[in-house]
BATIDREN-240715 format. One record per residue (C-alpha): residue number from 1; y, x, z negated; residue in one letter. Coordinates in pm, 1 decimal. Each point is the difference from the previous one (the first is absolute). Layout:
% BATIDREN-240715
R resi       yy       xx       zz resn
R  NUM        Y        X        Z    A
...
END
This chain:
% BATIDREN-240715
R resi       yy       xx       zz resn
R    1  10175.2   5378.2  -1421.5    X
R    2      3.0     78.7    370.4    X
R    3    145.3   -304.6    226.9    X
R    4   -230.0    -25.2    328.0    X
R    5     51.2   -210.1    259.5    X
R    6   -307.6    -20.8    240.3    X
R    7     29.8   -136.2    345.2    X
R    8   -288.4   -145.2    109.7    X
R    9   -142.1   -119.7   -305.4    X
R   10   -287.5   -261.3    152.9    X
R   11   -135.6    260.9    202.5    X
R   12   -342.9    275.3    -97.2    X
R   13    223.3    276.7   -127.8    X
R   14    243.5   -226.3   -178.8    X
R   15   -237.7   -175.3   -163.9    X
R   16   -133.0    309.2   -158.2    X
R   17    301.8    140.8    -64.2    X
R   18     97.1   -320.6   -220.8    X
R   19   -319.6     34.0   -162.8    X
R   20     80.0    383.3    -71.6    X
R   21    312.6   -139.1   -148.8    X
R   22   -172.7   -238.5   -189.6    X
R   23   -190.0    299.3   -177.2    X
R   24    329.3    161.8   -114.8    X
R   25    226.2   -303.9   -131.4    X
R   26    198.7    214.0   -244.0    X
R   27     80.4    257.5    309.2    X
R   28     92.9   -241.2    277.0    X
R   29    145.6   -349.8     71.3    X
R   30     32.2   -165.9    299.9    X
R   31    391.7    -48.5    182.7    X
R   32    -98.5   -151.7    347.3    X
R   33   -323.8   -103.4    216.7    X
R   34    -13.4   -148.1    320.1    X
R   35   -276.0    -70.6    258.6    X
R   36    -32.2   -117.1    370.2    X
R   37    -74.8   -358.4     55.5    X
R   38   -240.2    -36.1   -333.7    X
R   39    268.1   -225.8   -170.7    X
R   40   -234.3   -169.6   -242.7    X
R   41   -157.2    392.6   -125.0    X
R   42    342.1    122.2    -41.4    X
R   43    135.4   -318.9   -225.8    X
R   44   -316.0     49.2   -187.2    X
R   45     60.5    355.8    -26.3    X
R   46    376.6    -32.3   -113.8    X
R   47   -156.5   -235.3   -311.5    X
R   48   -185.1    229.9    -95.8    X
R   49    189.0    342.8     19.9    X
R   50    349.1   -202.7    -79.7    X
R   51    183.4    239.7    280.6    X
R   52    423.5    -33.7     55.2    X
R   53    -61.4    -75.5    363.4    X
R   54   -271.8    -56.7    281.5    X
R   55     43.9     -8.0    329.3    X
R   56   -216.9   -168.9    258.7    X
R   57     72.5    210.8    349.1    X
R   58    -67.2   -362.7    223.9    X
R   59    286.2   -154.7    -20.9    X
R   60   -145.9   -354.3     84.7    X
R   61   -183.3     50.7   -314.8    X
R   62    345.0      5.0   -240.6    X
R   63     26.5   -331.2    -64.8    X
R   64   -330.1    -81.6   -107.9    X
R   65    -35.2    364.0   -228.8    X
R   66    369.5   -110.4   -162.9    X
R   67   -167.9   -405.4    -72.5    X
R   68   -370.2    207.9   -135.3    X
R   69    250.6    194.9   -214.4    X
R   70    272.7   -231.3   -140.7    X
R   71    -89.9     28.6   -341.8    X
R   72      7.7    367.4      4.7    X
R   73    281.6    250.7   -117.2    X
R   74    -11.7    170.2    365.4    X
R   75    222.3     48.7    290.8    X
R   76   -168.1   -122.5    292.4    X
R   77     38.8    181.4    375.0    X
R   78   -121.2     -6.6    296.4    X
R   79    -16.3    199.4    350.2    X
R   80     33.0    350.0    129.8    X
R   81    362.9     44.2   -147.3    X
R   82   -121.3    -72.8   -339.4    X
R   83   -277.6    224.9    -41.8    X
R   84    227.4    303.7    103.0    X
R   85    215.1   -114.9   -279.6    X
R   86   -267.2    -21.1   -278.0    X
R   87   -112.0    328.3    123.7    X
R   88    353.5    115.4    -39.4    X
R   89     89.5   -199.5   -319.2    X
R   90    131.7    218.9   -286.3    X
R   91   -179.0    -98.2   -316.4    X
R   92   -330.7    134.0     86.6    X
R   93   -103.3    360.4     31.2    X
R   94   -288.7    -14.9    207.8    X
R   95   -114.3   -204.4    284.2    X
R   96   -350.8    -41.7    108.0    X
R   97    -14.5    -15.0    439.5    X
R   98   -316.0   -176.5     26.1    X
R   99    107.0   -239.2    316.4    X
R  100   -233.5     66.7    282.0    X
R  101    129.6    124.1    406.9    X
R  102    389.3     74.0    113.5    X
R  103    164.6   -287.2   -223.4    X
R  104    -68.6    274.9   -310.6    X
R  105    286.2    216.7    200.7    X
R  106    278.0   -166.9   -112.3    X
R  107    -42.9      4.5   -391.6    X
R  108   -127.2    341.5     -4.0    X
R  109    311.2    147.2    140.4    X
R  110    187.4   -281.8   -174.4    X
R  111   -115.8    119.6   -348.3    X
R  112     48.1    361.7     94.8    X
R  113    323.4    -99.4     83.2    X
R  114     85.0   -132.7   -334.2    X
R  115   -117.3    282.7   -194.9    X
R  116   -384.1   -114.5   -118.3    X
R  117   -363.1    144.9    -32.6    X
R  118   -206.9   -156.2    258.0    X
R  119   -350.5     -6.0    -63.8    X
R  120   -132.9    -14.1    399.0    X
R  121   -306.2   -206.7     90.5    X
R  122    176.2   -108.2    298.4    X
R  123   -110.6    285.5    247.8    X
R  124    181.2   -144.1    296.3    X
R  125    341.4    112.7   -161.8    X
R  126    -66.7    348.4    104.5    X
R  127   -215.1    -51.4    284.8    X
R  128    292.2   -238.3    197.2    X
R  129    272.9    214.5   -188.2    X
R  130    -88.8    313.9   -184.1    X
R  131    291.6    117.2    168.6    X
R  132    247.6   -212.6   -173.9    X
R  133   -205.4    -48.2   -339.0    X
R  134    -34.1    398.1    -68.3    X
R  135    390.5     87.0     -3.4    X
R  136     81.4   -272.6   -267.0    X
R  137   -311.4     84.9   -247.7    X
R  138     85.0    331.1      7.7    X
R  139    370.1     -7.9     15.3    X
R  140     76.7   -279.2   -216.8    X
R  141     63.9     89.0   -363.7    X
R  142   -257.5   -183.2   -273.8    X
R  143   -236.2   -117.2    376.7    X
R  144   -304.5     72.0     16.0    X
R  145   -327.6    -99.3    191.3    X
R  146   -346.7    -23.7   -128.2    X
R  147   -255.5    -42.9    171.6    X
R  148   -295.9   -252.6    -85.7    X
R  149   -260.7     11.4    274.3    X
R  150   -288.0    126.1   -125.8    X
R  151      4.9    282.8    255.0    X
R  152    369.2    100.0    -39.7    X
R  153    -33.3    -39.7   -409.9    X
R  154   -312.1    278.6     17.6    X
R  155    200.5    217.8    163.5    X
R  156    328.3    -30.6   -250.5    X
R  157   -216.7     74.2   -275.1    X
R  158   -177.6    286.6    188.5    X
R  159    363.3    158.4     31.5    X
R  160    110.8    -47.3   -336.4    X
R  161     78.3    352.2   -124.8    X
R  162    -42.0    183.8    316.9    X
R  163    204.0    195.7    246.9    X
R  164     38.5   -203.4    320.3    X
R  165     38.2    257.9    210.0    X
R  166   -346.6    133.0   -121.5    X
R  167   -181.6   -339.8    193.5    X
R  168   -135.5    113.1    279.2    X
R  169   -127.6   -355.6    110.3    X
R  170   -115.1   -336.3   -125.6    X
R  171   -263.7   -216.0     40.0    X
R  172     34.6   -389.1    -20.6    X
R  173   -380.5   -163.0    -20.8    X
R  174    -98.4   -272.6    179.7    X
R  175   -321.4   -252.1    -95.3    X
R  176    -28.8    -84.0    360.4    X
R  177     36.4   -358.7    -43.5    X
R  178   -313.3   -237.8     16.7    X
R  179    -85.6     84.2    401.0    X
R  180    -45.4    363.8    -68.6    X
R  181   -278.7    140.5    249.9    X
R  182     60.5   -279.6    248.0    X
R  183    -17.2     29.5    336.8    X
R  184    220.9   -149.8    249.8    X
R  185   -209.2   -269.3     92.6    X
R  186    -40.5    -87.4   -376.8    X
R  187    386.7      1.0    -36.4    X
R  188     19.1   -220.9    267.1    X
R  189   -189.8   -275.0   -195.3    X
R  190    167.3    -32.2   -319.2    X
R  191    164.6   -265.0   -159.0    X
R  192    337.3    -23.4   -277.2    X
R  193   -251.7   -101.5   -283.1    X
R  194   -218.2    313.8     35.5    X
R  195    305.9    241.6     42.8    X
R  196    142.6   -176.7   -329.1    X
R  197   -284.6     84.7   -112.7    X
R  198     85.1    373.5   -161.0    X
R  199   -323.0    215.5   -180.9    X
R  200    227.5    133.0   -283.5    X
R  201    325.7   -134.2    -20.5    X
R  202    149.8   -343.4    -61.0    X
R  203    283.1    -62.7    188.8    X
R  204    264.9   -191.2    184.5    X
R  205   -136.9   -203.3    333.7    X
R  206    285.7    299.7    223.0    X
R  207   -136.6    285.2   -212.2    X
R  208   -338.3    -93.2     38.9    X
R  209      1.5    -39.1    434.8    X
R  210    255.9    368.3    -38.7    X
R  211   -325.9    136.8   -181.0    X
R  212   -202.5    -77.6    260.8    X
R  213    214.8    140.5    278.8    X
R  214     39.0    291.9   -205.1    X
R  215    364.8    -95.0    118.5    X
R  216      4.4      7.4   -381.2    X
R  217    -11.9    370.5    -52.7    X
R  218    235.3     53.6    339.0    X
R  219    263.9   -187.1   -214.4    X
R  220   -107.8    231.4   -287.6    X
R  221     16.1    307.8    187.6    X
R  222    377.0   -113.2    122.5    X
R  223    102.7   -105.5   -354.5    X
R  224   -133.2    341.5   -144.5    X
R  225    210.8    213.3    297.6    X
R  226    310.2   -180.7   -187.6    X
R  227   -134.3     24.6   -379.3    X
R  228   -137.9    366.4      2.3    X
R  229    264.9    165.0    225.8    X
R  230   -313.9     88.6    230.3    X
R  231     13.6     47.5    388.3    X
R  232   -309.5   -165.9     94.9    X
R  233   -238.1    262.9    134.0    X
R  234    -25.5      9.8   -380.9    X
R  235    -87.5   -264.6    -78.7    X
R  236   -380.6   -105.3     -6.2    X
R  237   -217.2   -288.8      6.3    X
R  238   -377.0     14.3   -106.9    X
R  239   -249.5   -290.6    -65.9    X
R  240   -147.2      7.6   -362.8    X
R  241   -206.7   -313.8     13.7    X
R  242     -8.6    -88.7   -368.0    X
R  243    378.6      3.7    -46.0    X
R  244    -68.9    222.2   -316.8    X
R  245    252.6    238.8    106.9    X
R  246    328.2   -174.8    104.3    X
R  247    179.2    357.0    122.4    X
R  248     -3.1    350.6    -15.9    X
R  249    222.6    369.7     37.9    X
R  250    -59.9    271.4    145.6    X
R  251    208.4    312.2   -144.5    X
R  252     39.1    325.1    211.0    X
R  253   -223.5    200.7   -254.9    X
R  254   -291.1   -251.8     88.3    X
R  255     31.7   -194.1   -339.5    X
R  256    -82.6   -382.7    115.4    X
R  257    150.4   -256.2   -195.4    X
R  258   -154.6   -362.4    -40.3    X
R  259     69.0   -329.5   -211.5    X
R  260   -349.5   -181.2    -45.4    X
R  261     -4.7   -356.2   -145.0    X
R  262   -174.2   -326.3     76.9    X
R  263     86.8   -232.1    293.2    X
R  264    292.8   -176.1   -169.3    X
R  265    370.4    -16.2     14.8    X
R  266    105.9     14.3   -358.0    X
R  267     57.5    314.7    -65.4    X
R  268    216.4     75.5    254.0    X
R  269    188.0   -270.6    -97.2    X
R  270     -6.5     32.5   -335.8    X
R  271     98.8    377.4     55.4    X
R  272    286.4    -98.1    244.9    X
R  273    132.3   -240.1   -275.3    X
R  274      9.5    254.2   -267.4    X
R  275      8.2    332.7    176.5    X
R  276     58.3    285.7   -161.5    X
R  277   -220.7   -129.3   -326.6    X
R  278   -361.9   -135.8     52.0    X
R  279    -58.1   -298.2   -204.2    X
R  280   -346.2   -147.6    -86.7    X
R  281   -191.9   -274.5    271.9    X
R  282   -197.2   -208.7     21.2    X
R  283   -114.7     96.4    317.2    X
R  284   -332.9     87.9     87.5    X
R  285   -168.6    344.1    -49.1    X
R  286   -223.6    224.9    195.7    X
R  287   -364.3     -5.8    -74.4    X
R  288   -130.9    335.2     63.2    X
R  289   -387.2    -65.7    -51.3    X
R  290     56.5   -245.3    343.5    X
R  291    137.3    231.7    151.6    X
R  292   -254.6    189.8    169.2    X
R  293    158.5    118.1    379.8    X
R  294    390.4      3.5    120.2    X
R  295    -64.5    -61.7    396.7    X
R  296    286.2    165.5    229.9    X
R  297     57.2    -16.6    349.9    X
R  298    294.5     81.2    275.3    X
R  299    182.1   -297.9    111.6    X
R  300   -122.7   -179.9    326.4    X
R  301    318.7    -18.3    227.5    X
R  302   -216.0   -127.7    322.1    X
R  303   -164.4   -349.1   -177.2    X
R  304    326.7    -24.9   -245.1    X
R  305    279.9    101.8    222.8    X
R  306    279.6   -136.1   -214.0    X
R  307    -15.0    310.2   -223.8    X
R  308     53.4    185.0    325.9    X
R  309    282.4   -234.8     59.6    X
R  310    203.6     34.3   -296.7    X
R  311    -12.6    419.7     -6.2    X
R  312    126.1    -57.4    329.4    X
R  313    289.0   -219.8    -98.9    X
R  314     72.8    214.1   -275.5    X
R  315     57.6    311.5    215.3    X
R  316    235.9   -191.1    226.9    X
R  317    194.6   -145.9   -258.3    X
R  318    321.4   -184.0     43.1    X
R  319    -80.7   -361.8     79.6    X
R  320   -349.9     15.6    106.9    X
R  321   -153.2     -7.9   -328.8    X
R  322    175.2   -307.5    -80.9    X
R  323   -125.9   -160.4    332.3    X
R  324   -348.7     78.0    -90.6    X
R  325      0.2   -101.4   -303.4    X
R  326    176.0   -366.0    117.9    X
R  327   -267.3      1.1    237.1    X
R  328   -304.7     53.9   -221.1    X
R  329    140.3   -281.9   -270.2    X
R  330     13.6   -214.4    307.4    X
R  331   -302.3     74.5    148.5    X
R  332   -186.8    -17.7   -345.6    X
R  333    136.7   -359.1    -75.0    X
R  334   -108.1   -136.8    371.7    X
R  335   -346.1    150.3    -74.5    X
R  336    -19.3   -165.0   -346.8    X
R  337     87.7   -286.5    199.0    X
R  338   -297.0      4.3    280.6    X
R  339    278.9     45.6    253.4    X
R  340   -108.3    384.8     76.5    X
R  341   -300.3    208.4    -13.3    X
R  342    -47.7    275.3   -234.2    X
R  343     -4.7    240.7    211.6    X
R  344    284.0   -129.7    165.8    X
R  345    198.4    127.6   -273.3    X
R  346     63.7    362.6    113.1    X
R  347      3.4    -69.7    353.3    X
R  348    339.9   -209.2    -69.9    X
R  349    123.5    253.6   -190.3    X
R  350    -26.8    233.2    214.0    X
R  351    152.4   -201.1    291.5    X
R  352    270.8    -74.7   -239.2    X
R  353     76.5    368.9    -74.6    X
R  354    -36.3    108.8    352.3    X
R  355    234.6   -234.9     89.9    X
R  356    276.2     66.7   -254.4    X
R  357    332.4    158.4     34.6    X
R  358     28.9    217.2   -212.9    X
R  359    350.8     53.3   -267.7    X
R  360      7.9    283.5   -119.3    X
R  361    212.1   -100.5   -330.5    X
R  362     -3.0   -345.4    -35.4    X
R  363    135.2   -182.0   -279.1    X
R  364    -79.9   -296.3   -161.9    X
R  365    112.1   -241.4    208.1    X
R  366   -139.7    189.5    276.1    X
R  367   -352.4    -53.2   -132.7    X
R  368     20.4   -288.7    -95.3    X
R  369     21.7    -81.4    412.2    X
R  370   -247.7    243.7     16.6    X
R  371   -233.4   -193.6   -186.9    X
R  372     52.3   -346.0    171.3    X
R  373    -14.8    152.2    326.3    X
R  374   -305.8    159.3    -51.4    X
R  375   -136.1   -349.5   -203.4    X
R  376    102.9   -187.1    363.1    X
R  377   -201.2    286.0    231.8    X
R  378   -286.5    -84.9   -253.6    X
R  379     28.6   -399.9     99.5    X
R  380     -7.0    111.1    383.0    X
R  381   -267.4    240.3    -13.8    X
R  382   -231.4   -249.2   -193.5    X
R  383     11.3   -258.8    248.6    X
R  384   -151.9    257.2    244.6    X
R  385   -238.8    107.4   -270.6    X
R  386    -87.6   -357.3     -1.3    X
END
C-alpha cells in the first residue's frame, strides 16, 4: 500500500482525491491530512480515514482540533512550520499539494527536499518559484513532481512515449469562465456569486474568481513554462467552451495530440496518485451522442487582461511573478469580500507589477517579502479603488 499524505484535504481537489482513495483501499492508506481553518471537517475527516497526523495550518485553531481529536491515535499540529514537516515526514511516499496561493511554497520544496513524489495541485509553487521547485524535482534522487491540474495532467499523458524535442508547441484550453462574450460595461456589473458561479467546473471560491479573470490560465501558462521545459512563445492558450478537451500537443510533423474527458478532476488525480499504471474510476465518462459541436476561440486579452498579465510576468521572471501572483490572491479575496470591483482586479495587478523591483534570483525568504509587500500595495491601492 502506498502512504499519501494530502495537504489540503477539506478543500475541491482534496476532497476528490480522498474519494479516489476511497475507491482503491487495498492500494492506498492515508499518513497525514490537514486543512486551513475547517477544524471541525478535518477531525471528521481524521475519524474516518484514521491518518498518523493532521495538521491544521491556523495556528489559533490547535487547541480546539487537539480537544475534537482526543480520543484519536493522531499527532496533532498546527501552523506553517508543521505542514512543511508533514510534507517532509519520512513514512509516506507521496504527498498530495492541494493548499491553495503562496503558503503551498513551502511544503512543495519542503517535500522535494526530503526526497518525495509530490503530486502538484498547488499551481502557485511554480508560478511564485518555479525557479527553486525545478532544480530539486529534477535533481533530487527518488523526487518527482506530478502534475494534477486538469490542464497540466492532459499534457503529461499527451507526452507519454514521445520525444520532447519533437513538441513544437502546446496548447492549454481555456472554458472562458462564466462572463465569456462580455463586454466591459457588463464586467463592470458583476457580483462574487455570479463569478462563483462556473458553467462546467466545480470548484474552490479562489479558483472559481482565477477562472473568471482567466488569471487562471496565466498561472497555467507560468506553471507549464516550469513543467514542460517550454519558453513561452510556445506555449498556447485557446478557449474550448465545453471543457471536453483539457490540453493538447503539437509535434513538429503536424501530429496534434489531445486528452478528452468530462469536466471533472478525478482522473487527473487519480492518474497523479498512481502514475505510471491507470487504475479503474469511478469518474464520469464522455457521452458522445451529446456531443454534437466542440466550440474554439482565441483568447480575449483586451476584456480579460490578466492572461495578458501573467505571460508578461512569466517573461520577466525573477520576482515579478511572485508579486503578481500575491497580488491577484489579494485582490481576489477583497473582491469576494465587496471591498473591490471586478474589474478592479487587473488594474491592481498591474499597478502592483509596474511598481515592483524586480530580483532577479530570489530565494525563499526573498519571496516570501515579496509576497507581503505586494499583499500591502494591494491594501493601498484598494482604498483608492474605493
Amino acid at each position: 500500500m502506498k502512504a499519501i499524505s494530502i495537504l489540503g484535504a477539506t478543500g475541491s481537489i482534496g476532497k476528490q482525491a480522498l474519494s479516489v482513495v476511497s475507491a482503491h483501499k487495498a492500494s492506498f492508506r492515508i499518513y497525514g491530512l490537514s486543512a486551513n481553518r475547517q477544524v471541525k471537517a478535518l477531525a471528521q475527516l481524521a475519524r474516518i480515514h484514521k491518518p498518523a497526523k493532521v495538521v491544521i495550518a491556523a495556528e489559533d485553531l490547535y487547541q480546539e482540533l487537539k480537544a475534537l481529536c482526543r480520543d484519536l491515535p493522531v499527532e496533532v499540529a498546527a501552523g506553517p512550520a508543521a505542514l512543511a514537516e508533514l510534507a517532509a515526514d519520512s513514512e509516506h511516499e507521496l504527498i498530495l499539494n492541494a493548499l491553495v496561493g503562496f503558503a503551498g511554497l513551502g511544503p512543495t520544496l519542503a517535500a522535494l527536499k526530503a526526497g518525495k513524489v509530490v503530486a502538484l495541485a498547488n499551481k502557485e509553487s511554480l508560478v511564485a518559484g518555479g525557479h527553486l521547485v525545478m532544480p530539486l524535482a529534477t535533481n533530487n534522487e527518488g523526487t518527482c513532481l506530478l502534475p494534477v491540474d486538469s490542464e497540466h495532467s492532459a499534457i503529461f499523458q499527451c507526452l507519454q512515449g514521445q520525444q520532447g524535442q519533437a513538441v513544437e508547441h502546446i496548447i492549454l484550453t481555456a472554458s472562458g469562465g462564466p462572463f465569456w462574450g462580455y463586454s466591459p460595461l457588463e464586467l463592470a456589473e458583476v457580483t462574487p456569486q455570479a463569478a462563483l458561479n462556473h458553467p462546467n467546473w466545480s470548484m474552490g471560491a479562489k479558483i472559481s474568481i482565477d477562472s473568471a479573470t482567466m488569471m487562471n490560465k496565466g498561472l497555467e501558462v507560468i506553471e507549464a513554462h516550469w513543467l514542460f521545459s517550454l519558453p513561452y512563445e510556445k506555449i498556447k492558450v485557446i478557449v474550448q467552451r465545453e471543457s471536453i478537451i483539457h490540453s493538447m500537443v503539437a509535434f513538429q510533423d503536424g501530429a496534434v495530440l489531445a486528452q478528452l474527458g468530462a469536466p471533472d478532476m478525478q482522473v487527473p488525480i487519480q492518474y497523479a496518485l498512481t502514475y505510471p499504471k491507470r487504475f479503474s474510476s469511478r469518474a464520469p465518462r464522455l457521452d458522445w451522442k451529446a456531443i454534437d459541436s466542440l466550440h474554439f476561440a482565441p483568447p480575449d486579452m483586451n476584456n480579460f487582461p490578466c492572461l495578458r498579465l501573467a505571460y508578461e510576468a512569466g517573461r520577466t521572471g525573477g520576482s515579478l511573478p511572485c508579486a503578481m501572483n500575491a497580488a491577484n490572491e489579494e485582490a481576489v479575496r477583497l473582491f469576494l469580500n465587496g471591498a473591490i470591483s471586478f474589474l478592479s482586479i487587473p488594474r491592481i495587478i498591474e499597478a502592483v507589477m509596474n511598481k515592483h523591483k524586480l530580483i532577479k534570483m530570489p530565494d525563499f525568504a526573498a519571496l516570501q517579502e515579496v509576497d507581503q509587500e505586494a499583499r500591502h500595495q494591494v491594501q493601498e491601492l484598494a482604498k483608492k479603488e474605493g
